[in-house]
Structure formats: C-alpha cells, structure tokens
N, C-alpha and C positions, 0 to 999 in steps of 0.2 A: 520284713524282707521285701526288697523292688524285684516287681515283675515288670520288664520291656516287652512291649508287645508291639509288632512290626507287622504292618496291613503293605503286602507286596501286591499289585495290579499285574495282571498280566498282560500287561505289555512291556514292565519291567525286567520280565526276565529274560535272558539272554541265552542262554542255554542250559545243557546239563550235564549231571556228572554222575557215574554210577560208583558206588561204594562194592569195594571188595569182598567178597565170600568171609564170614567170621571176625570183618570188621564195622559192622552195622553197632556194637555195643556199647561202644560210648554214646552215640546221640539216643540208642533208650534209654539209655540212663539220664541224659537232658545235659549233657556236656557240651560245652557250648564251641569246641573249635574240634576240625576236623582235620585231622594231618596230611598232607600229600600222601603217603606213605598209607593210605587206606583207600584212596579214589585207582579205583582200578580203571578208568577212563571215563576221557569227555565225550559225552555221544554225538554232541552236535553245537553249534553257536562257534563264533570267531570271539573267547571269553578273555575279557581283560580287568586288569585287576578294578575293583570295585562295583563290575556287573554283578545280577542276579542271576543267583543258578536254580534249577529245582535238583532238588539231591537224588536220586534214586537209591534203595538199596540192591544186593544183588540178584533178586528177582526180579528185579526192574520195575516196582510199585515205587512210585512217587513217596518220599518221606519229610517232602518241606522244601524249604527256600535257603539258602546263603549266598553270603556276598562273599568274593572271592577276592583274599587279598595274598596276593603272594611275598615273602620276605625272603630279604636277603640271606643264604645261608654263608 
C-alpha cells in the first residue's frame, strides 16, 4: 500500500473551511475527498481552486489541510 504524505508550510495556506455537524465522518475514517455538501462554511481567505485550506471540524478544532478543487457539476 502507497502512503502520500504532504508537508503544507504555513504560509501555504489560504484559508478555511468548517465541516458541518455529523459530517466530520468520512475524513476519520481517512476518506480522502470532502463533498461541498458537508462544508458548512468558509471562515475566512479569498479561496480559489487549488489553495490550501485548513479544514476545521464543527467544533472549530483544526483537522488538517486540503486543496480545494472545485468541479464542474
């Protein structure tokens, strides 16, 4: 099994994103993409697609980084 491991500097990141109430469950499980449809808001940053975010869940603790790619629906 490949494990990727991504060393984010903070000055990378661009801003943040908080995850909705009851949807924090897939990234502990280590699922690797997070759907619009669970970010209950961007807290801060002017974010475009391929910045770095730090993800909050909805306690508002810090739960990592992602890159933000938005797709066509």
């Amino acid at each position: 099994m490949k494990t990727a491991v991504f060393i984010v500097l903070r000055g990378m990141i661009k801003g943040r994103v908080q995850l909705k109430k009851n949807k924090e469950f897939s990234i502990q499980r280590f699922h690797p993409w997070i759907f619009s449809g669970a970010i209950e808001s961007k807290l801060e940053g002017a974010i475009m697609d391929g910045d770095w975010v730090t993800v909050c869940l909805s306690r508002g603790e810090s739960s990592g980084a992602m890159v933000i790619i938005r797709m066509a629906q």
